[in-house]
MIGU-751077 format. One record per atom (N, C-alpha, C): residue in one letter; z, y negated, x. Coordinates in steps of 0.02 Angstrom, whole numbers, padded with zeros to 5 digits. Each point is the difference from the previous one (the first is absolute). Layout:
N
> A	Z	Y	X
...
***
This chain:
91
> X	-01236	-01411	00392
> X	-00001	00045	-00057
> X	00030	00068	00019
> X	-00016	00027	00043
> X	00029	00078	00052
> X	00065	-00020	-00002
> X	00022	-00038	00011
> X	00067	-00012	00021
> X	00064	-00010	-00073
> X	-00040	-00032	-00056
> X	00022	-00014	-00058
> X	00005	00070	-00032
> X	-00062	00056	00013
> X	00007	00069	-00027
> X	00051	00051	00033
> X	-00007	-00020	00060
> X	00068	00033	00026
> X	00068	00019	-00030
> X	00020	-00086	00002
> X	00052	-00014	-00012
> X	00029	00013	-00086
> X	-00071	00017	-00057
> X	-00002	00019	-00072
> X	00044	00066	00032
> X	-00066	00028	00030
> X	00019	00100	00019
> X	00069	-00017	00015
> X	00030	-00028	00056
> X	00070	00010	00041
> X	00070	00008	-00077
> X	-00033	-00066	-00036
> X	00041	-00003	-00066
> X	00024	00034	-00039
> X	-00084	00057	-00026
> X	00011	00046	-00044
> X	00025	00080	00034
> X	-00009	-00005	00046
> X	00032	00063	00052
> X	00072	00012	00016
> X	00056	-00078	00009
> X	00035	00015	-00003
> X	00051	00039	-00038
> X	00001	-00004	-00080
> X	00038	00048	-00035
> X	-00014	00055	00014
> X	-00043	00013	-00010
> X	-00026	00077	00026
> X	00043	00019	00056
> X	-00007	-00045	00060
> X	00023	00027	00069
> X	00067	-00008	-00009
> X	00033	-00049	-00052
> X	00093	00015	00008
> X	00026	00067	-00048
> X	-00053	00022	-00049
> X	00034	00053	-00029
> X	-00010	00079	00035
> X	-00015	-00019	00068
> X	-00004	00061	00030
> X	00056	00069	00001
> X	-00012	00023	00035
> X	00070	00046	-00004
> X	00064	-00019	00018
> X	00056	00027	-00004
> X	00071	-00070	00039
> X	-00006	00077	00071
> X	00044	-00022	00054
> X	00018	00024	00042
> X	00053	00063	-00021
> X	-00018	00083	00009
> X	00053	00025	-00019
> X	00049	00042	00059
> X	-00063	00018	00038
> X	00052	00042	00045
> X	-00042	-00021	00084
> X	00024	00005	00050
> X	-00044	00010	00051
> X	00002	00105	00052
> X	00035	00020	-00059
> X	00000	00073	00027
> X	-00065	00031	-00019
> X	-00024	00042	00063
> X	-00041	00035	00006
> X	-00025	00048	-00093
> X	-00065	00003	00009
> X	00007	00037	-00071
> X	00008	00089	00002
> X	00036	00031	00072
> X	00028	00066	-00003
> X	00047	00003	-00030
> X	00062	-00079	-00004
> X	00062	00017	-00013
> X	00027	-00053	-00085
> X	-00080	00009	-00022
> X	00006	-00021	-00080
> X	-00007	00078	-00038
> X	00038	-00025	-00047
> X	00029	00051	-00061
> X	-00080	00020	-00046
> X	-00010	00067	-00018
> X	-00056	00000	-00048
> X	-00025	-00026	-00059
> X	-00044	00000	-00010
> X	-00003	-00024	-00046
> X	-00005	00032	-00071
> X	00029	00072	00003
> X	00046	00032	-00044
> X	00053	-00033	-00023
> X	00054	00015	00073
> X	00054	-00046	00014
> X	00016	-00057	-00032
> X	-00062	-00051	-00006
> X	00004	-00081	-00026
> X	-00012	-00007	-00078
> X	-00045	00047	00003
> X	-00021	00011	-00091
> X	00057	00029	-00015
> X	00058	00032	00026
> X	00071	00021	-00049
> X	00042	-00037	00022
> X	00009	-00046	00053
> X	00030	-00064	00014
> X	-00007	-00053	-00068
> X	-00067	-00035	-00002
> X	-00016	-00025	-00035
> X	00024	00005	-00079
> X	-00044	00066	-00012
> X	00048	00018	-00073
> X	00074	-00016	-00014
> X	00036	00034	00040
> X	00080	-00017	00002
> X	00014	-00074	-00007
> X	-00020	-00024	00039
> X	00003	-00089	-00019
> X	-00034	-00041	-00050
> X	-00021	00055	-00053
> X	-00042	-00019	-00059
> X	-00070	-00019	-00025
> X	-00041	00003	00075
> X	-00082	00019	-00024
> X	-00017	00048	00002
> X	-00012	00015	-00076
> X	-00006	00079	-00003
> X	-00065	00004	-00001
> X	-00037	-00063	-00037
> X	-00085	00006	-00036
> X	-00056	-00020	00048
> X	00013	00046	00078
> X	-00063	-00035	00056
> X	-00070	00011	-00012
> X	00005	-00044	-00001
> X	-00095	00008	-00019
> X	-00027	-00008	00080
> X	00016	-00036	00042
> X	-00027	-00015	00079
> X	00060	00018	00038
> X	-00025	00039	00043
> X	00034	00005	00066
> X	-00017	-00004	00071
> X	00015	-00047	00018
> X	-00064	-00005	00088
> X	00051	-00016	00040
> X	-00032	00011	00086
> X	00017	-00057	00032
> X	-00018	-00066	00002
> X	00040	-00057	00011
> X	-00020	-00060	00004
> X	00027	-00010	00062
> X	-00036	-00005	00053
> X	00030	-00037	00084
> X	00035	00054	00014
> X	00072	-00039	-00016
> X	00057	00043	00034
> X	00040	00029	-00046
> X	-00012	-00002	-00051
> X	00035	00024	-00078
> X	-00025	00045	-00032
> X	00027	00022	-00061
> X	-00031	00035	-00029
> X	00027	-00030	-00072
> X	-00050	-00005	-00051
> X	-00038	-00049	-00046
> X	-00008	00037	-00062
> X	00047	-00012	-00050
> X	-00017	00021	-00054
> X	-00027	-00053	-00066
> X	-00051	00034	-00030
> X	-00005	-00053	-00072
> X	00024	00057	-00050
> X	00030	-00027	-00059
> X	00021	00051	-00043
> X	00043	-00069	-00060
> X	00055	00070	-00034
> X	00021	-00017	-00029
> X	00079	-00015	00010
> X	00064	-00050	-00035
> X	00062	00027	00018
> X	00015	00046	-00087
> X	00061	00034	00023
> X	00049	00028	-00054
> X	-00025	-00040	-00049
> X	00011	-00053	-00012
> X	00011	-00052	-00068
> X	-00073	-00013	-00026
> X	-00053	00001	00040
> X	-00085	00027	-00003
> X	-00037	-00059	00025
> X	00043	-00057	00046
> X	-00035	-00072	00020
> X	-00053	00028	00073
> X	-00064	-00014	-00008
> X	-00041	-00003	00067
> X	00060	-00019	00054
> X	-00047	00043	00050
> X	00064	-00006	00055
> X	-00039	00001	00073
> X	-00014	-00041	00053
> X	-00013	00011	00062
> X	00042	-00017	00054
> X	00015	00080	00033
> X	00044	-00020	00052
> X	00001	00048	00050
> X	00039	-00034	00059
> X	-00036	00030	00062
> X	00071	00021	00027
> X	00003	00054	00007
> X	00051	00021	00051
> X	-00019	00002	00070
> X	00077	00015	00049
> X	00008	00001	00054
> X	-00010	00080	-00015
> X	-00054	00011	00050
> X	-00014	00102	00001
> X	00046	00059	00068
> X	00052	-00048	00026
> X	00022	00033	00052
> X	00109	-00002	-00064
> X	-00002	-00040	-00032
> X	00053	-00017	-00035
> X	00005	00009	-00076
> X	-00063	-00001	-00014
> X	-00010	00018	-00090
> X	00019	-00087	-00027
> X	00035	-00022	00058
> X	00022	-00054	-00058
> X	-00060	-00067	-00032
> X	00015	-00031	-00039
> X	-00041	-00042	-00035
> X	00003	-00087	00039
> X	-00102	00009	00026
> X	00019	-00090	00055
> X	-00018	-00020	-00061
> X	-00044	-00005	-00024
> X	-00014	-00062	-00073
> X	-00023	00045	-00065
> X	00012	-00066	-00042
> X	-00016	00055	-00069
> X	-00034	-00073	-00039
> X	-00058	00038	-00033
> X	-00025	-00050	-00049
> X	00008	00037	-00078
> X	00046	-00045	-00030
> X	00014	00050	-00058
> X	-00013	-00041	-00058
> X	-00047	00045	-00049
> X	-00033	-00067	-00067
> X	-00051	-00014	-00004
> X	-00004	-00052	00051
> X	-00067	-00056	-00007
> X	-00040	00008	00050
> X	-00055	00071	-00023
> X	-00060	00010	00079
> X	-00045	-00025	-00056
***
């Protein structure tokens, strides 16, 4: 029975554990950009409406809105500004 509940837990854990953060940078966090910096990064590339801004791992993690007004989660690279994944639409 221990062993059957395990393996339930191992099941329902995995999604969870693949939507983790993606890999963004391995540079030190002296020589990441502010997060001034990223909030007018960001904007420029069209999320203007942040409602969340964090670190996630090695990224930095916005939830918000885009230009066009679709939910938007996405994580930049914080040493590059640029964009590792984007979930755009359907959170």
């Amino acid at each position: 029975m221990r062993t059957t509940t395990l393996a339930i837990c191992a099941a329902l854990l995995t999604p969870a554990l693949a939507q983790a953060a993606p890999k963004c940078t391995a540079e030190p966090k002296d020589k990441w950009m502010s997060e001034a910096a990223m909030r007018s990064k960001a904007a420029e590339a069209g999320y203007e409406r942040i409602k969340t801004f964090r670190v996630s791992g090695e990224c930095y993690e916005i939830y918000g809105y885009t230009k066009d007004g679709q939910k938007a989660e996405v994580y930049f690279n914080p040493v590059s500004g640029d964009v590792v994944k984007a979930n755009i639409g359907s959170l």
